[in-house]
C-alpha positions as CSV (number, residue, x, y, z in Angstrom):
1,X,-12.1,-7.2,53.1
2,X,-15.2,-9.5,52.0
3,X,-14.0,-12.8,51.2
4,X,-17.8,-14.5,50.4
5,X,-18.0,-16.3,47.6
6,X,-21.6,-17.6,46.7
7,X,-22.8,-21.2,45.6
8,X,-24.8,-21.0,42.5
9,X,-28.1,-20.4,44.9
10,X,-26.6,-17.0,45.6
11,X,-26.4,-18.3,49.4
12,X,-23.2,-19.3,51.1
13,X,-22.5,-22.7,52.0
14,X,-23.2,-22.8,55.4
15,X,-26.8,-20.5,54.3
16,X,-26.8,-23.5,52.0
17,X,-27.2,-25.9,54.3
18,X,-30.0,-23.7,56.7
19,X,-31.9,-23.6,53.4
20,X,-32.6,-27.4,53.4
21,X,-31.8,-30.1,51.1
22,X,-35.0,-29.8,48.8
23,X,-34.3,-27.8,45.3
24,X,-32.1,-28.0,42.4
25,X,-28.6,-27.4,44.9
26,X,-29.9,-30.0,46.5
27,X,-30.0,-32.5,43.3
28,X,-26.6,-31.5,42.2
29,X,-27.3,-29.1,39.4
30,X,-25.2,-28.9,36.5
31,X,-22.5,-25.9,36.8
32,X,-22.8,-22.9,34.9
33,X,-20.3,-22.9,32.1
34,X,-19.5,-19.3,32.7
35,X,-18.4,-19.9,36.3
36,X,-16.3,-23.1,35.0
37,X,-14.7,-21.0,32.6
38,X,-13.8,-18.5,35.2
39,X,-12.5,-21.1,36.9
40,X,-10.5,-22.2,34.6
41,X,-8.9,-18.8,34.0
42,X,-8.2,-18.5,37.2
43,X,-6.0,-22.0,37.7
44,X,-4.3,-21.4,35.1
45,X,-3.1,-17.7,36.3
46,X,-2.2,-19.0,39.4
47,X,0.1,-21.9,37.8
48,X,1.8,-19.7,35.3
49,X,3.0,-17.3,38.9
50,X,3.9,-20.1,40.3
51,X,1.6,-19.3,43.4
52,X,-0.2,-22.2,45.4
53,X,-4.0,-22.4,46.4
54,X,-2.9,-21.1,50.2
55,X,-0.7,-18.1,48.9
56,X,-2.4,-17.3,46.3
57,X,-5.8,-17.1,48.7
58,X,-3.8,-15.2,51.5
59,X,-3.0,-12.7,48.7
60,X,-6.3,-11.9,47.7
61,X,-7.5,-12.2,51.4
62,X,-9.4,-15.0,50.8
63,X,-9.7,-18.3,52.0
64,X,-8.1,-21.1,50.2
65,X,-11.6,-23.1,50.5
66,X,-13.4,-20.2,49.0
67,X,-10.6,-20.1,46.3
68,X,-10.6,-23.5,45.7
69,X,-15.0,-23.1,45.2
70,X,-14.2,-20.6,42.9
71,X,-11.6,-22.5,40.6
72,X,-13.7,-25.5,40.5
73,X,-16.5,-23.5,39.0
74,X,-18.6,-24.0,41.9
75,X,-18.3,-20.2,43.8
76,X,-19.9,-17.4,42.4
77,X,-17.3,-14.8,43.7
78,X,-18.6,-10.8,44.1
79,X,-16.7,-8.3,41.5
80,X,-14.9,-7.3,44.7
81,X,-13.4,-10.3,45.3
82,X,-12.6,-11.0,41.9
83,X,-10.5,-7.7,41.9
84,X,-8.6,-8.5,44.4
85,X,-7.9,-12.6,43.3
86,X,-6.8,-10.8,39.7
87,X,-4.7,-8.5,42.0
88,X,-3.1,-11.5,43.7
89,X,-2.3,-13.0,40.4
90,X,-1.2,-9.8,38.7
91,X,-3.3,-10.0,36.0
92,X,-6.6,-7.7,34.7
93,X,-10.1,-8.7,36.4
94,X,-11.1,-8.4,32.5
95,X,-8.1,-11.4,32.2
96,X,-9.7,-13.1,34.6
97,X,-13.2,-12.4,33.1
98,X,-12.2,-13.8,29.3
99,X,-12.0,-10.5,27.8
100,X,-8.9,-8.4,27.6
101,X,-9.0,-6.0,24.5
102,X,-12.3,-4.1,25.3
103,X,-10.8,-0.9,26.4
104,X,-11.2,1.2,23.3
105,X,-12.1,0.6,19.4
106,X,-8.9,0.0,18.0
107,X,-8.9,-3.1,20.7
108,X,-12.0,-4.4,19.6
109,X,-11.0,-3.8,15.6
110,X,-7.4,-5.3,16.6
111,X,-8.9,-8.5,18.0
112,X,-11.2,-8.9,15.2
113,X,-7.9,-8.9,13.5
114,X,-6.2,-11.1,14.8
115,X,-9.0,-13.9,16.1
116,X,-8.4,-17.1,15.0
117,X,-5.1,-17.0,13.5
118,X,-2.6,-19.8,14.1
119,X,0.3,-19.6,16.4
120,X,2.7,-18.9,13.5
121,X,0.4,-15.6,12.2
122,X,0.5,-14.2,15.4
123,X,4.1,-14.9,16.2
124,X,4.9,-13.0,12.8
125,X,2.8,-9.6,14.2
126,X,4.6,-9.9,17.1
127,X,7.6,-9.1,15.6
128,X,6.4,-6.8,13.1
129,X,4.7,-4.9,15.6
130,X,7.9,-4.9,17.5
131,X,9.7,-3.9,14.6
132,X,7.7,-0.6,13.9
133,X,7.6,0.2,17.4
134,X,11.4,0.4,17.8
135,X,11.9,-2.7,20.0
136,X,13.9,-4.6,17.6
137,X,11.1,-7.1,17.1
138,X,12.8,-10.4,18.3
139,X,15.9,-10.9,16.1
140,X,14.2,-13.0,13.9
141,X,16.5,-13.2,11.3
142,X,19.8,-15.2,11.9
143,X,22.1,-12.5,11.4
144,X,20.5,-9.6,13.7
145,X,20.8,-12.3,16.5
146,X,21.4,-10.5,19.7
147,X,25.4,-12.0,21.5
148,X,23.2,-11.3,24.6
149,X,22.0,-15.2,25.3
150,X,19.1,-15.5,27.4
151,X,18.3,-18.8,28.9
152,X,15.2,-19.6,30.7
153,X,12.9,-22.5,32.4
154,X,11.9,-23.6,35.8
155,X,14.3,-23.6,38.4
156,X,16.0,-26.7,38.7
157,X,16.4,-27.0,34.4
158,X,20.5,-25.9,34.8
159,X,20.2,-21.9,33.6
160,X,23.3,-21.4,36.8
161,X,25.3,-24.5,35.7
162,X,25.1,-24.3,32.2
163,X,24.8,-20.5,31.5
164,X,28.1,-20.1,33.7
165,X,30.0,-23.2,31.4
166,X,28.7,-21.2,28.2
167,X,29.8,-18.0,29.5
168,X,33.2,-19.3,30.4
169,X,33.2,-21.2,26.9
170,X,32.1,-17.7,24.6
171,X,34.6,-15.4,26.9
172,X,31.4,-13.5,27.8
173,X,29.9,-11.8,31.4
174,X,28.0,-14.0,33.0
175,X,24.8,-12.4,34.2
176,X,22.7,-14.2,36.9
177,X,19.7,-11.7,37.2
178,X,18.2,-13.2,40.3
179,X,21.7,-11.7,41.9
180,X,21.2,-8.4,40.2
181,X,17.8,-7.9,41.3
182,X,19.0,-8.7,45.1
183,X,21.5,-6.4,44.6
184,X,18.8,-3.5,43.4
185,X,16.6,-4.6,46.4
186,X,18.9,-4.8,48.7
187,X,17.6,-8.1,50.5
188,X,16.7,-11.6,49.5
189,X,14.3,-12.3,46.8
190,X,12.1,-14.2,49.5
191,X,12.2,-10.7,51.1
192,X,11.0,-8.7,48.5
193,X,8.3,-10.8,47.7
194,X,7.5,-11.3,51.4
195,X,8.1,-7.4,52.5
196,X,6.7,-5.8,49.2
197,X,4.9,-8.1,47.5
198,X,5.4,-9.8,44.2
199,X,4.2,-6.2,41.9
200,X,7.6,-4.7,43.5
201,X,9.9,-8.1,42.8
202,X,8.7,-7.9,39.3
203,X,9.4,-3.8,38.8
204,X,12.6,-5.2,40.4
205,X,13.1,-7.8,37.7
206,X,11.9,-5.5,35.0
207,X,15.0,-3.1,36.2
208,X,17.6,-5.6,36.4
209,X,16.9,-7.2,32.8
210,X,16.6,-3.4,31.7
211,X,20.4,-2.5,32.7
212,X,22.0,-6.0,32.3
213,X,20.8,-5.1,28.1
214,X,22.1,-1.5,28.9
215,X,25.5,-2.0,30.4
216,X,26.8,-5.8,28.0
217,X,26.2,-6.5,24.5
218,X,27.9,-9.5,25.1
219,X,26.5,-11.5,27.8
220,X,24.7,-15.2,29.1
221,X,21.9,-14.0,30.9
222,X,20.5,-16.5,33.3
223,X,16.6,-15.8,33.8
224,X,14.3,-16.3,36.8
225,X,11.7,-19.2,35.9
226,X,9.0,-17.0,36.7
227,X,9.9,-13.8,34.2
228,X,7.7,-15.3,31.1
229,X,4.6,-14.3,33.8
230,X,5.1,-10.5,33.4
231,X,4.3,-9.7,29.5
232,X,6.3,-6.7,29.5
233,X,9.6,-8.1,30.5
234,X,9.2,-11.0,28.6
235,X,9.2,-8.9,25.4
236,X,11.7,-6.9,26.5
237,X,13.9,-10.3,26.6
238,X,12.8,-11.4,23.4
239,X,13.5,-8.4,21.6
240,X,17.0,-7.7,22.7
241,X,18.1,-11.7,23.6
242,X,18.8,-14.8,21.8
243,X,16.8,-17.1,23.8
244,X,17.4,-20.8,24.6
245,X,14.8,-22.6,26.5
246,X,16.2,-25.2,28.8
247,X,14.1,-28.0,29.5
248,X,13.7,-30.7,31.8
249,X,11.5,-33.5,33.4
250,X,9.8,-32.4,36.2
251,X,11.5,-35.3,38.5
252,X,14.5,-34.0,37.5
253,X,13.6,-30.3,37.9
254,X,12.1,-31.1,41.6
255,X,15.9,-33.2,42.6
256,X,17.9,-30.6,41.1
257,X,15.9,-27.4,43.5
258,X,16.2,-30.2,46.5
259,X,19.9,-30.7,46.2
260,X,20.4,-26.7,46.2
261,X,18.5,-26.6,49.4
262,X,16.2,-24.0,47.8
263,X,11.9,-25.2,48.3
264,X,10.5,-22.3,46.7
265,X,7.9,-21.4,46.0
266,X,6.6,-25.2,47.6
267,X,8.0,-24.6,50.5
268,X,4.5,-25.3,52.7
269,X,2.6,-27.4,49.9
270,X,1.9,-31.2,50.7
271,X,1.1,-31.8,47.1
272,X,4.7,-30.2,45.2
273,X,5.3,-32.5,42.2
274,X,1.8,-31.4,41.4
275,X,2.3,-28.2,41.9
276,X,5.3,-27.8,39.9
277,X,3.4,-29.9,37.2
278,X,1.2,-27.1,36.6
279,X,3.4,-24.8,37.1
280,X,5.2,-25.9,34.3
281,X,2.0,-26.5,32.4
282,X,0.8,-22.5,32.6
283,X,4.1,-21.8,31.8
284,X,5.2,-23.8,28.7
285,X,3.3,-21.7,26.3
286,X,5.6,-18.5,26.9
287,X,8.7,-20.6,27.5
288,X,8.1,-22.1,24.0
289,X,8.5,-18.7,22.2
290,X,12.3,-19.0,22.7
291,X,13.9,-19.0,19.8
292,X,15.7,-22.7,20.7
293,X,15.1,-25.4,23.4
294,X,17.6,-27.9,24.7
295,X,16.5,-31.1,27.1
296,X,18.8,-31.1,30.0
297,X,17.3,-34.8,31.7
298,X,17.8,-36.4,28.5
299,X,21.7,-36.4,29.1
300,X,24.4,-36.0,31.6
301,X,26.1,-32.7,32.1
302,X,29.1,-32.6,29.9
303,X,27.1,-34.0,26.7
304,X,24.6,-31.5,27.9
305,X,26.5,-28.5,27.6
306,X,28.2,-30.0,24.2
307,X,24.6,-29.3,22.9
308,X,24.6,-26.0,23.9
309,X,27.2,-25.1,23.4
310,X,27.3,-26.2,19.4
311,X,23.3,-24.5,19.5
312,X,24.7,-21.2,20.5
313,X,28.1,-20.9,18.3
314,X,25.9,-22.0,15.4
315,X,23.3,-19.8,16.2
316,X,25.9,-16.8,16.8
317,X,28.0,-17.6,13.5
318,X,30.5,-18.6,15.9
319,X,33.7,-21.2,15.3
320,X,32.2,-24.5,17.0
């Protein structure tokens, strides 16, 4: 497939160079906002899958340089190769283009709707939406709380640890969907996503979270780090979990995936603290819709768990 990407000239870099250093490229022109923007969109895609510059590049079948143009606002990608970057980060070229609720009236009406409300507004559709649909909107109110507990965050922020303790604690199945989705697959996770591709790992994850809320009402779910990317799931989770966010420094998330041996999805990057700082940037937003949150780095284990433990019971109407 065509991987060009053009400078602002409409030539390529090295056609760039042929063309002489006289002209605007050659006095460093200002970059066009909408490119920047487009840009932008596109880092912070690629941070919220958790993907790095080189995978991310080799699954749009580009290079990373020409990836790296385009995020910095300086390529000015074909609509061909923007297809397949939005591919590669499982999103909507019209995501990646600013504008996702063109595809009919009610859309457009929708969005007038809803544009500029605050955080809170929207959170309340949300539910009432969810609510009318049939999906149980997100147990909003304390006593429709779902005994299915959900926790999620980055690897590394102690969903195995502490969701097994809590399980043990409330007498409830303890449910570690990364397991469950090997177990649908079966292979590895590395090997689904390496064999079929990260669209099949997340129908996988979708299917997994789908019969875990099927087969217990009672349950501790513990949550891949990456299952806030796929809106669809995430809902899902939200609608039929009491949800705990659990929350950690990214030091401490980094030592924690080191001592289990387990490097992805840094495995080949030279720059990983920064990765997984944006990683947990893009993500943050969509973590913070859980109903709680709990700090794991801010003490050790036992007191740790103390907190969650009292969050949940509370939170369940349970005997602390």
């Amino acid at each position: 497939m065509s991987s060009t990407i053009l400078h602002e000239s409409g030539l390529t870099p090295e056609a760039e160079l042929q063309h002489g250093s006289s002209g605007a490229a050659a006095n460093g022109p200002e970059k066009n906002p909408f490119l920047v923007s487009l840009g932008e969109r596109v880092r912070a895609q690629r941070a919220c899958r958790g993907l790095t510059r080189k995978a991310a590049a080799q699954a749009a079948g580009v290079s990373e340089r020409h990836l790296a143009n385009l995020e910095y606002g300086s390529g000015n990608a074909s609509i061909l190769v923007l297809q397949h970057v939005a591919e590669a980060l499982q999103c909507t070229l019209a995501g990646l283009l600013g504008d996702v609720t063109t595809s009919s009236p009610e859309w457009i009406l929708l969005r007038e709707l809803l544009e500029h409300r605050d955080e809170a507004t929207l959170r309340r559709v949300r539910i009432a939406v969810g609510e009318m649909l049939g999906t149980g909107g997100e147990n909003a109110a304390q006593a429709a709380r779902s005994p299915r507990v959900a926790l999620i965050g980055l690897r590394g922020a102690g969903k195995t640890t502490l969701g097994g303790m809590l399980a043990e604690d409330l007498d409830f199945p303890f449910v570690e969907l990364s397991r469950e989705i090997e177990k649908f697959a079966g292979c590895s996770i590395s090997e689904i996503q390496g064999l079929y591709g990260m669209n099949a790992y997340r129908r996988y994850e979708r299917r997994a979270l789908e019969e875990a809320i099927q087969i217990y009402p009672e349950a501790v779910i513990a949550t891949p780090g990456g299952l806030v990317s796929d809106p669809a799931t995430f809902n899902l989770l939200l609608a039929h979990c009491t949800t705990v966010w659990l929350q950690a420094e990214p030091e401490d998330h980094m030592e924690r995936v080191r001592a289990q041996g387990d490097f992805r999805p840094m495995a080949a990057s030279k720059e990983a603290m920064e990765d997984l700082r944006q990683i947990l940037a893009g993500r943050a937003a969509f973590y913070s819709k859980a109903e709680f949150s709990l700090d794991t780095s801010a003490q050790p284990l036992d007191a740790t768990f103390a907190g969650l433990r009292g969050l949940v019971r509370e939170a369940l109407r349970m005997p602390v």
